[in-house]
ChimeraX commands (.cxc) that place a marker at each C-alpha (Angstrom):
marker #1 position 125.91,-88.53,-185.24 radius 0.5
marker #1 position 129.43,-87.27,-184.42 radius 0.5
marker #1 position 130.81,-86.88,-181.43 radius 0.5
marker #1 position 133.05,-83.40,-181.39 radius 0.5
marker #1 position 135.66,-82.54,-178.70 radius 0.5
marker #1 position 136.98,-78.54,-177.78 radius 0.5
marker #1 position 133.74,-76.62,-178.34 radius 0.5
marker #1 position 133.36,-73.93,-176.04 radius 0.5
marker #1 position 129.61,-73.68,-173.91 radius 0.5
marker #1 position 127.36,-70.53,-174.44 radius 0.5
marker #1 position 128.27,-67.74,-172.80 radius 0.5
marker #1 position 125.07,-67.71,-170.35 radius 0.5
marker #1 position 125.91,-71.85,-169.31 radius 0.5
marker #1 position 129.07,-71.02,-168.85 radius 0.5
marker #1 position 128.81,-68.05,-166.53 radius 0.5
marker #1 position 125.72,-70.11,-163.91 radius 0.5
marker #1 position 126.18,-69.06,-160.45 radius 0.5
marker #1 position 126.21,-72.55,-158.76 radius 0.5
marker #1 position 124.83,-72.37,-155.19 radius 0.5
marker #1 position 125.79,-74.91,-152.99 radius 0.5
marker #1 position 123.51,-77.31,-151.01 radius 0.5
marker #1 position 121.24,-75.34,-148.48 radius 0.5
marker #1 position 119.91,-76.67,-145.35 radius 0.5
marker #1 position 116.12,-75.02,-146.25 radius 0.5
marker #1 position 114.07,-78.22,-144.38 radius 0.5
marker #1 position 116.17,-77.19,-141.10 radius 0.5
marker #1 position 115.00,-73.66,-141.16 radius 0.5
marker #1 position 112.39,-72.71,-138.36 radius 0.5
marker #1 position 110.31,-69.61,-138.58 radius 0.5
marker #1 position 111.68,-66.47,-138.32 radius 0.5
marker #1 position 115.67,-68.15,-138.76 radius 0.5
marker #1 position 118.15,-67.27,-141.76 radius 0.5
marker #1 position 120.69,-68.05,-143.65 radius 0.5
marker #1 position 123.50,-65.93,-145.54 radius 0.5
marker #1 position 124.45,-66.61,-148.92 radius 0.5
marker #1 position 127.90,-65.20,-149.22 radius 0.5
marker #1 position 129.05,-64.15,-152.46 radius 0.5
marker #1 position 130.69,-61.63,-154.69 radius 0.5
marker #1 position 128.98,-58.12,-154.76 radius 0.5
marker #1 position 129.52,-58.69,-159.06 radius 0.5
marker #1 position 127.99,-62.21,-158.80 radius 0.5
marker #1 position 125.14,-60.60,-156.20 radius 0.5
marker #1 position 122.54,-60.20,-158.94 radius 0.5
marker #1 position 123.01,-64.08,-160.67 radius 0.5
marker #1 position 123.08,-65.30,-157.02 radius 0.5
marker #1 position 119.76,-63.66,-155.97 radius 0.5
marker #1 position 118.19,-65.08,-158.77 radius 0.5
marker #1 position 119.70,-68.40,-158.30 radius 0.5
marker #1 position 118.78,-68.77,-154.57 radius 0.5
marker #1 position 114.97,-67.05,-155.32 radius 0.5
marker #1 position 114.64,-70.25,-158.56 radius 0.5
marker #1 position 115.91,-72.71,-155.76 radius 0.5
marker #1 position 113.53,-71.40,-153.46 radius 0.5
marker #1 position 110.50,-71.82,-155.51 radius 0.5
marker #1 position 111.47,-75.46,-156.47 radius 0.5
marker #1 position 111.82,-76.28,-152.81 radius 0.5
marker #1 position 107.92,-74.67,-152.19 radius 0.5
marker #1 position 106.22,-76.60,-154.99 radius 0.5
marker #1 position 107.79,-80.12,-153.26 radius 0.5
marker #1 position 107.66,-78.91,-149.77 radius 0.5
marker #1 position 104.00,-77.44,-148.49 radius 0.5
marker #1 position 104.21,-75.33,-145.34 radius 0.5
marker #1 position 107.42,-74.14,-146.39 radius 0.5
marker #1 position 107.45,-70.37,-146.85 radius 0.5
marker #1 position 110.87,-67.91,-147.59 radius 0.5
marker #1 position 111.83,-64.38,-148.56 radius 0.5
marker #1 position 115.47,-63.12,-149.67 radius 0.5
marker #1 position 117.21,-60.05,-150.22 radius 0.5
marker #1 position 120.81,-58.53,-151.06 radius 0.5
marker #1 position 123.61,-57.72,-148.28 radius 0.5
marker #1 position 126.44,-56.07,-148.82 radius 0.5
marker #1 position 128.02,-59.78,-148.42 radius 0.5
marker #1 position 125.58,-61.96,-149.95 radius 0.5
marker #1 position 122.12,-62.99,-150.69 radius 0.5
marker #1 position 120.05,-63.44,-146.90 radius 0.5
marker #1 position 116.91,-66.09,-146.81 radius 0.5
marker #1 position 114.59,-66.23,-143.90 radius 0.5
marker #1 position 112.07,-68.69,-143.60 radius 0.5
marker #1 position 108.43,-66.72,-142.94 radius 0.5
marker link #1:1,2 radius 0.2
marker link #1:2,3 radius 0.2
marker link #1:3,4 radius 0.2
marker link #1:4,5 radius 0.2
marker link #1:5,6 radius 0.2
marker link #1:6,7 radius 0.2
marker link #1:7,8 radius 0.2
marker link #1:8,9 radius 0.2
marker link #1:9,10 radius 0.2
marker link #1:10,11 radius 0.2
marker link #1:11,12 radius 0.2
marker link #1:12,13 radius 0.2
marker link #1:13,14 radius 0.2
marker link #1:14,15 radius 0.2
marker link #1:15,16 radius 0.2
marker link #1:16,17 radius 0.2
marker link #1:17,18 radius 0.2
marker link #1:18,19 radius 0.2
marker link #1:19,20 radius 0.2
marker link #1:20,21 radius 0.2
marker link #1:21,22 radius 0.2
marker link #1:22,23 radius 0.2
marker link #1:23,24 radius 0.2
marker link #1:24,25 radius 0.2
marker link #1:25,26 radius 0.2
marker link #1:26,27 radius 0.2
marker link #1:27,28 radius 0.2
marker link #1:28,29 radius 0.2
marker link #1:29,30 radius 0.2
marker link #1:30,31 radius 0.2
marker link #1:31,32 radius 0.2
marker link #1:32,33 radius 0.2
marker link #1:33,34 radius 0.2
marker link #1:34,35 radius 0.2
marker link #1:35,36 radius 0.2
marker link #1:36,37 radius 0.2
marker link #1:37,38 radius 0.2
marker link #1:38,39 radius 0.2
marker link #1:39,40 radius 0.2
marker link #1:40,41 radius 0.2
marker link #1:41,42 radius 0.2
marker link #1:42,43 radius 0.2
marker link #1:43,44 radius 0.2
marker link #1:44,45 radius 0.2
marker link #1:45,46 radius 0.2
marker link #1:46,47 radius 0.2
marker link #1:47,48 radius 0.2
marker link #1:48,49 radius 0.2
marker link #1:49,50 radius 0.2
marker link #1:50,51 radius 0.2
marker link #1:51,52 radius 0.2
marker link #1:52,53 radius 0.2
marker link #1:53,54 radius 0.2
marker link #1:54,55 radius 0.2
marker link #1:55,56 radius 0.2
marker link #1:56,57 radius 0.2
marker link #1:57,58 radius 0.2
marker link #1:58,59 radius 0.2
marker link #1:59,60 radius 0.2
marker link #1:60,61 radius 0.2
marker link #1:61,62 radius 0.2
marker link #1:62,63 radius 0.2
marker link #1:63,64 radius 0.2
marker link #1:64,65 radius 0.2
marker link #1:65,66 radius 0.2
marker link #1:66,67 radius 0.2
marker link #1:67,68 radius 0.2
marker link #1:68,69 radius 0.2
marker link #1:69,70 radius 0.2
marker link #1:70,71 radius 0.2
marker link #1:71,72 radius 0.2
marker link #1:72,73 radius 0.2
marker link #1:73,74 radius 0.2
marker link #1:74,75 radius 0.2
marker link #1:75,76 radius 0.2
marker link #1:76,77 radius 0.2
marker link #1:77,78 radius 0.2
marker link #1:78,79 radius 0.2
view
């Protein structure tokens, strides 16, 4: 096996929206948090946050969320 240097990633690794760390265990019922973004990254950061989201609920029972886009971001609320 070779090792090669200079070859560009895919398009669709290249262009991940990375969302930083988000402090979903401190999140009481009923509280939120804004995602703040770029309204042409809004789409890719929804689906980010909502993949995150149901990661966090398959390790973390009792934990419930919903999200939605704002004209500055993606919102979660803990229901």
């Amino acid at each position: 096996m070779k090792i090669e240097k200079g070859i560009p990633l895919p398009a669709r690794i290249a262009k991940r929206v990375r969302v930083g760390p988000l402090p979903l265990k401190d999140l009481r019922v009923g509280d939120s948090i804004l995602v703040e973004c770029d309204i042409s990254e809004i789409e890719r950061v929804l689906h980010s946050v909502r993949v995150r989201l149901s990661r966090f609920k398959q390790l973390n029972q009792g934990f419930d969320f919903s999200s939605t886009k704002e004209k500055k971001g993606v919102r979660i609320w803990r229901v």
